[in-house]
GUZA-7317 format. One record per residue (C-alpha): residue in one letter; x, y, z. Coordinates in steps of 0.5 Angstrom, whole numbers, plus 2048, in hexadecimal, padded with zeros to 3 digits. Example, Ala and Ser with C-alpha at 12.3 -4.5 7.8 and 13.67 -1.06 7.14 Angstrom:
<rs>
A8197F7810S81B7FE80E
</rs>
This chain:
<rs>
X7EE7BA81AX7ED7BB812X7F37BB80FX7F07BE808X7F17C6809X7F57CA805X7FD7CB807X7FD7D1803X8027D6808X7FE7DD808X7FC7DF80EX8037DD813X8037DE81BX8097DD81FX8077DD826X80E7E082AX8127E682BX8197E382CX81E7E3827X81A7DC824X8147E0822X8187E681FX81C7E381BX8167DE819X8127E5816X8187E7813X8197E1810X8137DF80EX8117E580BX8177E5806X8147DE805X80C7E0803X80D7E8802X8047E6800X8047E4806X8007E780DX8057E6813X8037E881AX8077E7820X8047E6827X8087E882DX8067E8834X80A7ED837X80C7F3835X8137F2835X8167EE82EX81D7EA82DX81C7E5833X8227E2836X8267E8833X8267EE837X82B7F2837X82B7F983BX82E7FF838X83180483DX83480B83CX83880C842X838815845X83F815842X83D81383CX83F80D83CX83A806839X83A7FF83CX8367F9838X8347F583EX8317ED83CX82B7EB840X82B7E583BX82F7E3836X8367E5836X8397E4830X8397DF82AX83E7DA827X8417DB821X8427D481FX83C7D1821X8397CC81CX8337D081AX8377D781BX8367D8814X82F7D9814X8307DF819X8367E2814X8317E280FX82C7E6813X8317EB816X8337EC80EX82B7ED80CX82B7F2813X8317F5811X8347F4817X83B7F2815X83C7F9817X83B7FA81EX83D7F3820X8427F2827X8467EC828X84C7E8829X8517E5826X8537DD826X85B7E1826X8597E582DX85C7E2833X8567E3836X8527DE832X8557D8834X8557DA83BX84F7D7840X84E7D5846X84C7D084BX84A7D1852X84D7CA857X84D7CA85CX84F7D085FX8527D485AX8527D4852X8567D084EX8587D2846X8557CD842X8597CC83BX8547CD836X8557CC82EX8507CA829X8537C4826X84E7C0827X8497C2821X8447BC820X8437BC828X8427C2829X8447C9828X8477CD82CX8477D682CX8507D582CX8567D4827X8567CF823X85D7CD824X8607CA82BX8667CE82DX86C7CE832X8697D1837X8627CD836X8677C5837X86A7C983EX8647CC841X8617C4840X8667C1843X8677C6849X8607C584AX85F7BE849X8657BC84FX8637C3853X85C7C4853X8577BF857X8527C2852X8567BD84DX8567B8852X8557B084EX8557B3847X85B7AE845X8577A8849X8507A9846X8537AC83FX8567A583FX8507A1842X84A7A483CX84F7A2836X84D79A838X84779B83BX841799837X83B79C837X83579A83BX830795838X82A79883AX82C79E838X82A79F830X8267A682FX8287AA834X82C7AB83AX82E7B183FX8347B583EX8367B4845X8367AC844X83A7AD83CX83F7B1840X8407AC846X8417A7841X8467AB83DX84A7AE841X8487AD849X8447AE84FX8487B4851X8497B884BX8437B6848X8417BB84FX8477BF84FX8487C1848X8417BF844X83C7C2848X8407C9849X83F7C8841X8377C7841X8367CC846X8397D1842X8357CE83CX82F7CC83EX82F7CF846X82C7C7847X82D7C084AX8327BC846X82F7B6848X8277B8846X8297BB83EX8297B7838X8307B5835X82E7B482FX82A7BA82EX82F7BE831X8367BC831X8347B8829X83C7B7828X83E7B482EX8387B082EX8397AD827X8417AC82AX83E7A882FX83C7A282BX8427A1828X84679F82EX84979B831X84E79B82CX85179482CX84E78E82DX85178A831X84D78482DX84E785827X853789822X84E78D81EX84A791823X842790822X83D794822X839794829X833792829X83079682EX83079D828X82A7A0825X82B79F81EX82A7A681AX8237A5815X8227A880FX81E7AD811X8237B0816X8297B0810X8247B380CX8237BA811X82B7BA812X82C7BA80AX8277BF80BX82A7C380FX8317C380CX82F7C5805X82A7CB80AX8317CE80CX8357CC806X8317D0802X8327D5807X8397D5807X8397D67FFX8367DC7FFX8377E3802X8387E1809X83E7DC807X8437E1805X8407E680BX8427DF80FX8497DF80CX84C7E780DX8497E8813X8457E1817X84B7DC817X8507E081CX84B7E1820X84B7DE827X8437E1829X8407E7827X83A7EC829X8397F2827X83A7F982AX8337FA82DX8347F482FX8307ED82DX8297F182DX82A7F4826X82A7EE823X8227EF825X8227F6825X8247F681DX81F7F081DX81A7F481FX81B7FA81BX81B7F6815X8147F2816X8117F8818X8137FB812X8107F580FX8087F680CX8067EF80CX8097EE814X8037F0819X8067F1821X8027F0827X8057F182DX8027F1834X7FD7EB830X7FF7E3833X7FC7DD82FX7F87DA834X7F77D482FX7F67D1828X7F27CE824X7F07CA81EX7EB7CA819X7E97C6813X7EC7CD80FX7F07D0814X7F47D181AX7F27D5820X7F67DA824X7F17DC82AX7F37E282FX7F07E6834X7EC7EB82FX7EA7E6829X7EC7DF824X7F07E081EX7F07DB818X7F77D9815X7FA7D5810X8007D3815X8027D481BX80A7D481DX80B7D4825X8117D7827X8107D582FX8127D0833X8107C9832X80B7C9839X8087CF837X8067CC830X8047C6832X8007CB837X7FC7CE832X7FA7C982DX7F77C6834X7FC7C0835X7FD7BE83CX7FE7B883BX8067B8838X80D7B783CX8107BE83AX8167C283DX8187C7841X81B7CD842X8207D0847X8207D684AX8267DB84AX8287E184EX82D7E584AX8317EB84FX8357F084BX83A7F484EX83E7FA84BX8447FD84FX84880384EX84F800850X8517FC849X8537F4849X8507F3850X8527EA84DX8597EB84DX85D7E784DX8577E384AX8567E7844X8527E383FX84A7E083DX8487DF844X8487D9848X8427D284AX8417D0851X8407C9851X83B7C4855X8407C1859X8437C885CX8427C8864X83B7CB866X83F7D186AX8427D2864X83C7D3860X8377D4865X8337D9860X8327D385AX8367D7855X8367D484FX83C7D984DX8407DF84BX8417E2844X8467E8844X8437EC83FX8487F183EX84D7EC83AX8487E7839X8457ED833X84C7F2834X8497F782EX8427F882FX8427FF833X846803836X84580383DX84C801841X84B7FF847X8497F7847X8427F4846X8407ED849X83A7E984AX8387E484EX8347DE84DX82F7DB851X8297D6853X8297D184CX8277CA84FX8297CB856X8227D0856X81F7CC852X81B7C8858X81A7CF85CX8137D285EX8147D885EX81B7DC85BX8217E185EX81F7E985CX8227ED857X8257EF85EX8277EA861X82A7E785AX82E7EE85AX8317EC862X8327E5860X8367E785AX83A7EC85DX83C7E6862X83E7E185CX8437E685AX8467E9861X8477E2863X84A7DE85DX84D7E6859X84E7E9860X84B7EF85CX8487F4862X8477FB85EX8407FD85DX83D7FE856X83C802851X83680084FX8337FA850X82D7F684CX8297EF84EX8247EB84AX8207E584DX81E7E0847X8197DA84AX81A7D7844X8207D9841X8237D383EX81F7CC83BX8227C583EX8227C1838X8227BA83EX8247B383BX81E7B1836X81D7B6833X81D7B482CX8187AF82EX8147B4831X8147B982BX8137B3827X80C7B382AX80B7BA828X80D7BA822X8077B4821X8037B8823X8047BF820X8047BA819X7FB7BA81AX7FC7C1818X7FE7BF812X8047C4811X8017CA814X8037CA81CX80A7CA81CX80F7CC821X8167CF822X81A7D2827X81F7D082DX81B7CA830X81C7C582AX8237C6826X8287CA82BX8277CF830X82C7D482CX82B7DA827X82D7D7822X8297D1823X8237D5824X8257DA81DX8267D3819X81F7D081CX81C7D7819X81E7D7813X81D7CF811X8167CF814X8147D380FX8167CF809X8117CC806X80A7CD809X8067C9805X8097C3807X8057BF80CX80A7BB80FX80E7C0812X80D7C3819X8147C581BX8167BF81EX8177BB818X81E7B981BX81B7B4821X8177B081C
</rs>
């Protein structure tokens, strides 16, 4: 392919209606007011994996019911970009949250293996991972460790494998990448590794912890990794091992990038709206719930004149000229200077016709949200909700429910419904092999068993609301960076003007997604960027 054609940012698609395309429209119409944008979706549904159901009950009374995301860190690295955001739609107003000071923020759970156990949660560990919890540990945080740590089989081998991982090294043929299965293993043992860590990534990533990247997922403990083990038995001064992938230039390059991105964020309006309100937040969402982040989103492209909509119109395929990239539907072939796709890794590489390429997957999610008119159904377990391990016993755990998120207290403020809401979790990696999978119906009755055999909750509900998403949360697997290496390779022969952004590249979060919007808009005429230009 000829690399000489015009790069000149005029006529823009963004292919993709979730939360990545709408924010991409939005800002790539700030960006280039002259330019034409046109945004293709397939459906006729806009926002993706953010759906909220909005319910006025006979009394009057509202429920906001998740059927995606739930709710959204406030001190997450790139939350910056989302505050912003919520500055420019003025939604600082309708904005529902937690605080980091609410018993409740610091109360989760996990179920291990018959019953669940309090976990004692603080965000004190801020260059490994952040955490929705006060920053401080108290009292109370210290004697829950210890009653779990001597009480709790849950805990069962923590002191021993904490003790092992501090003088173990890291294995040599490991240098690029490794699963977080194996990193936590090596770190802190067999039995919290499957106790502990795969409860975690259930409830983040609904996936096996042995299959997803650690350094892609969990970049801080992979970056903690190298450096032990701490002492070294043959020498006084620790040396560096040799099995470490040294950071390239390119590499330090993009993070600078990024850094300065948010700095100068930080520096602006978003900065002192992060200050008064954002940073005793523990999470947040908004009083229709996260879909208004994509409604007000919808309602501002649309008022927009250089943004076209088009619903109900899936990509088929692109193609490039000399001149020109080409976006081919059912009805016709139109030409565009860029083209920016929002969707999933598979079906990108799909569309450009490339068949040939390791790429990912996705797992599916079924979501069952319950409302009940008795309040406080959890007690004595108020809090967030609770995570189900790999390790529970089949008999405990027969539906594969990844977990349980208390939505009443998880959101306390959010509508004034006040009776108890609670959503069950299930399928993740465990339907992920499945030919064909449960009903809405039979997620429904599946649901319903988790809660009455883990809670002891019988009543008959309100109302209740289920979403089966077959391909709900992507699965970044160990090697991801060399995989989106090869992409990038490839989508650098278009010379600047195919790009990418969304939740298969650089974190499946919202704020990942918003962050990846607006970066993949800066700098058009540069042929040398794809939106990949991290995994170099």
């Amino acid at each position: 392919m000829s690399k000489k054609y015009m790069t000149e940012a005029n006529r823009i698609a963004v292919i993709g209606g979730g939360v990545t395309g709408l924010a991409t429209c939005y800002y790539g119409a700030k960006h280039y007011p002259d330019a034409e944008i046109t945004l293709f979706e397939g459906s006729n549904r806009f926002g993706g994996a953010i759906e909220s159901v909005f319910v006025e009950m006979d009394d009057g009374r509202a429920i906001v019911c998740e059927m995606g995301v739930r709710t959204l860190r406030a001190n997450a690295p790139r939350a910056i970009v989302m505050i912003d955001l919520i500055r420019e739609l003025g939604l600082e107003h309708e904005l529902a949250f937690l605080l980091k000071s609410d018993n409740i923020a610091s109360r989760r759970y996990i179920y291990y293996p018959d019953h669940l156990v309090a976990i004692p949660v603080a965000n004190v560990s801020k260059s490994i991972v952040h955490i929705p919890a006060p920053d401080a540990v108290t009292l109370k945080h210290i004697c829950t460790l210890v009653r779990m740590v001597f009480t709790e089989p849950l805990s069962k081998g923590l002191m021993t494998g904490i003790g092992q991982g501090l003088f173990t090294k890291r294995p040599l043929n490991v240098v690029n990448d490794d699963s977080i299965g194996n990193l936590l293993v090596r770190r802190f043992g067999k039995q919290i590794a499957e106790n502990i860590g795969s409860a975690i990534i259930h409830g983040l990533y609904a996936g096996n912890m042995h299959k997803l990247s650690a350094r892609a997922l969990t970049p801080g403990l992979w970056a903690l990794d190298t450096r032990f083990p701490l002492v070294n038995f043959h020498s006084r001064v620790t040396k560096q091992p040799t099995n470490v992938s040294p950071m390239d230039d390119i590499t330090q390059k993009w993070i600078k990038d990024e850094t300065d991105m948010l700095k100068r964020i930080r520096n602006g309006p978003a900065g002192d709206l992060e200050k008064r309100i954002f940073r005793d937040i523990s999470v947040f969402s908004f009083k229709r719930g996260v879909g208004r982040l994509t409604e007000r989103l919808q309602e501002e492209i649309y008022a927009m004149r250089n943004i076209k909509i088009r619903s109900n119109s899936p990509v088929k395929s692109i193609s490039g000229t000399n001149n020109d990239m080409l976006v081919h539907t059912d009805f016709h072939s139109e030409p565009f200077s860029h083209i920016i796709s929002t969707t999933s890794l598979p079906t990108t590489l799909d569309l450009l016709g490339i068949k040939d390429l390791p790429t990912i997957t996705h797992v599916p999610v079924m979501t069952v949200a319950f409302c009940y008119a008795t309040p406080n159904l959890n007690h004595p377990h108020r809090g967030f909700g609770y995570l189900i391990p790999e390790s529970v016993p089949p008999q405990q755990n027969p539906e594969k429910a990844l977990g349980v998120i208390f939505d009443s207290d998880a959101i306390t403020n959010q509508d004034h419904f006040q009776g108890t809401k609670i959503s069950v979790m299930l399928g993740g990696h465990y339907w992920s092999s499945h030919a064909s999978l449960p009903t809405t119906d039979e997620g429904v009755a599946m649901a319903k068993s988790v809660l009455q055999r883990h809670l002891g909750i019988t009543e008959e509900p309100l109302k209740v609301f289920a979403r089966l998403k077959k391909e709900a949360i992507p699965q970044y697997p160990v090697g991801h960076h060399s995989r989106l290496k090869r992409v990038h390779e490839i989508l650098k022969d278009y010379g600047g003007r195919m790009r990418v952004a969304g939740n298969s590249y650089m974190g499946i979060g919202v704020h990942d997604c918003l962050f990846s919007a607006r970066r993949i808009v800066e700098k058009l005429d540069d042929r040398d960027r794809t939106g990949l230009e991290m995994y170099q």
